[in-house]
Backbone as CSV, one residue per row, in Angstrom:
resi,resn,N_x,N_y,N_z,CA_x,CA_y,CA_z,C_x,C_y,C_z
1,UNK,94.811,53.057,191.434,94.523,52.600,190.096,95.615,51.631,189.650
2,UNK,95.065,50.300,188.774,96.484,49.481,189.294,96.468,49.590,187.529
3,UNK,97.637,49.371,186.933,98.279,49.469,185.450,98.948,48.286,185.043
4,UNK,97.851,47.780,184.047,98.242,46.700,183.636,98.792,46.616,181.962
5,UNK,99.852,46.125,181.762,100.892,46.203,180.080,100.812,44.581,179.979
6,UNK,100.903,45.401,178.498,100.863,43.815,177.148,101.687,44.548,176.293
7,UNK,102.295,43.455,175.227,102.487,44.320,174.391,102.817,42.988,172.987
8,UNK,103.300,43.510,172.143,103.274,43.069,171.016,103.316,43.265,169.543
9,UNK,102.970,42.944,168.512,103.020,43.155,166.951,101.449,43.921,166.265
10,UNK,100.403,42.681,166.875,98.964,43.016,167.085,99.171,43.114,165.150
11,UNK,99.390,42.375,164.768,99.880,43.069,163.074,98.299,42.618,162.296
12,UNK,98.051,41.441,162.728,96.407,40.670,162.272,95.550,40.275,163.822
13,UNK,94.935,41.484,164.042,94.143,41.145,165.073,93.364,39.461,165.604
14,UNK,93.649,39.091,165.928,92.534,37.898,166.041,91.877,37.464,167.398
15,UNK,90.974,36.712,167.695,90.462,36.674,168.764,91.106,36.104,169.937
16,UNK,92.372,35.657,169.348,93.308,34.951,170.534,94.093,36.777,170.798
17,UNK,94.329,37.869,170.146,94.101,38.627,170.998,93.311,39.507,172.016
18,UNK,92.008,39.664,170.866,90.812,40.163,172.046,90.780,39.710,173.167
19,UNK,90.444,37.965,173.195,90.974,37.615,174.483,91.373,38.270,175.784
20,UNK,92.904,38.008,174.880,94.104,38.471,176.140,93.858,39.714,176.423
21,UNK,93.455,40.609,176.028,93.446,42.645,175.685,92.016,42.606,176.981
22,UNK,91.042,41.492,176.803,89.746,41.507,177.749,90.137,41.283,179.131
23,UNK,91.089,39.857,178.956,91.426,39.822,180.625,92.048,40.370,180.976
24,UNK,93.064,41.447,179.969,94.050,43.029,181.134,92.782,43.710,181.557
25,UNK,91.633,43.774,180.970,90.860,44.857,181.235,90.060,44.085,182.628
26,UNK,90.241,43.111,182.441,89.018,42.277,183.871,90.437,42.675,185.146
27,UNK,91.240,43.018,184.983,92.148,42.200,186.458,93.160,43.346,186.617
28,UNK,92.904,44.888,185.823,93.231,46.042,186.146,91.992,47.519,185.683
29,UNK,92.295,48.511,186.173,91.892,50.073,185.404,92.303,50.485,184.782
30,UNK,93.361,49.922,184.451,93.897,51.537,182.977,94.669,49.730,182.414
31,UNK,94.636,49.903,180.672,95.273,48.213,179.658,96.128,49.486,178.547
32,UNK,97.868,49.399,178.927,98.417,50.131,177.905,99.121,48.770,177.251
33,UNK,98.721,48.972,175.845,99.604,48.307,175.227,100.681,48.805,174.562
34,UNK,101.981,48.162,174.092,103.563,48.652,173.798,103.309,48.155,172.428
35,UNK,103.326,48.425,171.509,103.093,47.915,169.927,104.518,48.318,169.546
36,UNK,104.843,46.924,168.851,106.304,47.547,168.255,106.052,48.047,166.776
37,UNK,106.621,49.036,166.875,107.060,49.989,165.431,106.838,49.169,164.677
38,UNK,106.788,49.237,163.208,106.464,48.695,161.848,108.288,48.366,161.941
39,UNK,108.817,49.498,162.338,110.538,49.122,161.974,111.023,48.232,162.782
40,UNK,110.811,47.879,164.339,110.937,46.898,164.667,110.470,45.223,164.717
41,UNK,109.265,45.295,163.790,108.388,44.473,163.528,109.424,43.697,162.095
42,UNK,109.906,44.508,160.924,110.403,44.510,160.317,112.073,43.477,160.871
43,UNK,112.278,43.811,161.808,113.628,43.419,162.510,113.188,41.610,163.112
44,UNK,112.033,41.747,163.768,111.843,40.533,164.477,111.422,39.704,163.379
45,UNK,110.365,39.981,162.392,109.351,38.982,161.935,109.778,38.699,160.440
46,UNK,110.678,40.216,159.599,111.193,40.024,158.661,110.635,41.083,158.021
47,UNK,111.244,40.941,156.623,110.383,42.150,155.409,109.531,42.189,155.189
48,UNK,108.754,40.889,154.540,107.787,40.288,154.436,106.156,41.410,155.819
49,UNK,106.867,41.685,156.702,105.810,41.932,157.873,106.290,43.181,158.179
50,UNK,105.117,44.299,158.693,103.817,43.807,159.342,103.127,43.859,158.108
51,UNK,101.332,43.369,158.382,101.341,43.194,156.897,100.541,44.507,157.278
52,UNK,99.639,45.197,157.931,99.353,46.542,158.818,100.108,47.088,159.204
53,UNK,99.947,48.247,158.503,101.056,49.557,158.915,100.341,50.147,160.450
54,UNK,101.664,50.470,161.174,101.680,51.573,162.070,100.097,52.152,163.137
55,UNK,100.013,52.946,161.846,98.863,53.482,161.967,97.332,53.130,162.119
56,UNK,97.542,52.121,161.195,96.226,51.188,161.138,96.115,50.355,162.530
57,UNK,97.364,49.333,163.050,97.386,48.824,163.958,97.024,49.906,165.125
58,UNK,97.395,50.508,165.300,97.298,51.828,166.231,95.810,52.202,166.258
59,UNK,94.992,52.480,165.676,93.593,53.097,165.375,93.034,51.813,165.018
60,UNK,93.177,50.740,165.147,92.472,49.614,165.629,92.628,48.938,167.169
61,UNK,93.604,49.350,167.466,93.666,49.095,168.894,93.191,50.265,170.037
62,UNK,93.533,51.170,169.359,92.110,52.224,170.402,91.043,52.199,169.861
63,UNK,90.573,51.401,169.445,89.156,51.488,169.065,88.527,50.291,169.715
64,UNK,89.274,49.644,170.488,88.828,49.005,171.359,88.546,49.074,172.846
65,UNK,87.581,48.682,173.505,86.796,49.167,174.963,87.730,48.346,175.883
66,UNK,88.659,47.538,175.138,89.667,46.747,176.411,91.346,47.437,176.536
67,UNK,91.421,48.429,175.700,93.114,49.491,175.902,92.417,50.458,176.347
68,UNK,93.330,51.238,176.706,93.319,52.510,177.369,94.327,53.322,176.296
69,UNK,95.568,53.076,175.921,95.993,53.389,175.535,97.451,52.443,175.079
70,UNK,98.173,53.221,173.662,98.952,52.169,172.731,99.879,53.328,172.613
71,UNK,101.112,52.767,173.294,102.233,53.381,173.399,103.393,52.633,172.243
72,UNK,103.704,53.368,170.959,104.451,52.586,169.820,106.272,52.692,170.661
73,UNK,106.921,51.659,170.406,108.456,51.641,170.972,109.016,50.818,169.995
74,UNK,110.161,51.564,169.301,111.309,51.262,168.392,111.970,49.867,168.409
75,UNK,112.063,49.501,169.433,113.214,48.571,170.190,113.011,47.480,170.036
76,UNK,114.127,46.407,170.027,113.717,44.652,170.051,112.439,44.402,171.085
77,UNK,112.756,44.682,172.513,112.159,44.668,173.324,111.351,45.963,173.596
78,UNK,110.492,45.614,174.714,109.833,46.784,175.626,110.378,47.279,176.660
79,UNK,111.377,47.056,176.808,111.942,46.731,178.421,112.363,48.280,179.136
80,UNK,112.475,49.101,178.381,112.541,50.574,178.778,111.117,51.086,178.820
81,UNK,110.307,51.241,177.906,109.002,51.350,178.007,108.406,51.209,179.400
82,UNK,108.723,49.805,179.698,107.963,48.793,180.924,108.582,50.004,182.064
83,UNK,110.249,50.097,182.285,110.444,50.889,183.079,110.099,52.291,183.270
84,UNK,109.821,52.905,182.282,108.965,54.435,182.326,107.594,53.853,182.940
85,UNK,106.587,53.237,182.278,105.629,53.105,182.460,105.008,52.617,184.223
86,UNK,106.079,51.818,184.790,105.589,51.507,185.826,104.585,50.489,186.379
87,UNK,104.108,49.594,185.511,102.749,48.658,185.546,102.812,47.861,186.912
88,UNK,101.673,47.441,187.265,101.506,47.178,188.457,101.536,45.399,187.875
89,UNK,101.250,45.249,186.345,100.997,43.860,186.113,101.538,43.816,184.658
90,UNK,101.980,42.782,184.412,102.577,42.626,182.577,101.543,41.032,182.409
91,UNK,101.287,41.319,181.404,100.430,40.103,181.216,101.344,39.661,179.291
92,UNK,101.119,38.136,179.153,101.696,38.021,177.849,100.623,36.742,177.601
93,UNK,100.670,36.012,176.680,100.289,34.796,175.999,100.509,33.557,176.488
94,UNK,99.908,32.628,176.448,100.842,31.545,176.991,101.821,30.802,176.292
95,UNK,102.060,31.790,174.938,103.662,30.740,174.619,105.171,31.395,174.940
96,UNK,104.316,32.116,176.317,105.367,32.636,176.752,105.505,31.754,178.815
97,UNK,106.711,31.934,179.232,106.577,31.478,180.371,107.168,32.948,181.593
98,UNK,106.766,33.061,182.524,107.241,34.569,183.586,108.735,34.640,183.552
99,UNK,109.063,33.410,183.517,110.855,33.756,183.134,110.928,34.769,182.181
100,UNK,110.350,34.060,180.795,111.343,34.447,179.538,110.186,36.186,179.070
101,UNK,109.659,36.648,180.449,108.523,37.913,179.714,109.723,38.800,180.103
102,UNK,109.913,39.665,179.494,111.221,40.528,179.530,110.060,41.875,180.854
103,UNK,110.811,42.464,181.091,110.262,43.063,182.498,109.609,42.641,183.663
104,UNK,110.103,40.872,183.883,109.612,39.878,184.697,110.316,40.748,185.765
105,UNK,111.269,41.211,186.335,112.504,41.481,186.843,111.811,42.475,187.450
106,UNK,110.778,43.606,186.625,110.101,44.772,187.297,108.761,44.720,187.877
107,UNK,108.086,43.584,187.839,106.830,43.829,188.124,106.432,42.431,188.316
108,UNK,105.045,42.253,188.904,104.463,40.722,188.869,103.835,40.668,187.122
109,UNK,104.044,39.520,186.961,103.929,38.896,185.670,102.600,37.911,185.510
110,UNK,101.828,38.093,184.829,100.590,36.542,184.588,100.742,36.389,183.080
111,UNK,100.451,34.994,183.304,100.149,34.575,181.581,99.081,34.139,182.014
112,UNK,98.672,35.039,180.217,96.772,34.007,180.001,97.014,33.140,179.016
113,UNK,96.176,32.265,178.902,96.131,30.898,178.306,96.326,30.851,176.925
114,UNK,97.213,30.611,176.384,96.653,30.584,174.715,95.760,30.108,174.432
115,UNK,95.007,30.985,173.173,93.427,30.115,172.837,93.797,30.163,171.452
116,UNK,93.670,28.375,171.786,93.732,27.278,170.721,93.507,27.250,169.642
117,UNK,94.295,27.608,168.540,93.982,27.867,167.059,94.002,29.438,166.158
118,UNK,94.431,30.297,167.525,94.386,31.259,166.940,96.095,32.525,166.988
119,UNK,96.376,32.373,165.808,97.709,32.857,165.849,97.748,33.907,164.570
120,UNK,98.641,35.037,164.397,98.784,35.972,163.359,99.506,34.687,162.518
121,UNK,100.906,34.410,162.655,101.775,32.993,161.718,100.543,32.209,160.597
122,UNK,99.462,31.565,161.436,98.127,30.915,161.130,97.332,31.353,160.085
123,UNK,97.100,32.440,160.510,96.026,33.346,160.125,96.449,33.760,158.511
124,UNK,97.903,34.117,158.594,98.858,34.686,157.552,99.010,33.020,156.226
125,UNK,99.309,31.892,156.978,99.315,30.838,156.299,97.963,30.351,155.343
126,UNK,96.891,30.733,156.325,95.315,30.206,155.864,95.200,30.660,154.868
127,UNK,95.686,32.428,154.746,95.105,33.206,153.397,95.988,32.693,152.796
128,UNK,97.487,32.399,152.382,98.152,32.133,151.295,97.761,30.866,150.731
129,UNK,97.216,29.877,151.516,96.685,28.481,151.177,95.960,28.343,150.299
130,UNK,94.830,29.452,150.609,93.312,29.367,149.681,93.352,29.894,148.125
């Protein structure tokens, strides 16, 4: 069974994540995602964020047919996570490159493509616009 990790904020779902969450599910059997804490979300993105608590993000992401399961981690990074977990594959976004995916070091790495136009930053800007 091969184990494929993502991970991320997931704070405003959008289809540039479904996406990515579909092709862990095409190119492994078991899609765990690493969701960072509301408190570490808080650390990276600011006060201002997440604008979805915890919980909500959490019970929207298993409620999807492309995770298996959503493992929450405290930390800047995933990078302990990644090492408990063991994944056979880390998959990220493409505004990321296999260098800079933190647990490049433990496992084979793919990026999927960013799709074009769709970002939480975006998404967050559109509503304050209108």
């Amino acid at each position: 069974m091969s184990i494929i990790f993502t991970n991320g904020c997931f704070d405003i779902v959008h289809r540039g994540h479904l996406e990515l969450l579909k092709y862990c599910k095409s190119i492994g059997d078991k899609v765990i995602v690493g969701l960072n804490s509301d408190k570490s979300i808080k650390k990276i993105k600011g006060l201002k964020r997440p604008i979805n608590c915890e919980s909500d993000r959490i019970f929207l992401l298993e409620s999807l047919i492309y995770v298996d399961r959503v493992i929450v981690f405290n930390q800047n990074t995933p990078y302990e996570l990644i090492k408990k977990i063991n994944p056979d594959i880390i998959v990220k976004g493409g505004d990321y490159t296999v260098d800079s995916v933190v647990g490049s070091n433990l496992c084979e790495v793919r990026i999927f493509n960013y799709v074009e136009g769709y970002s939480t930053t975006k998404t967050i800007q559109s509503i304050i616009s209108r």
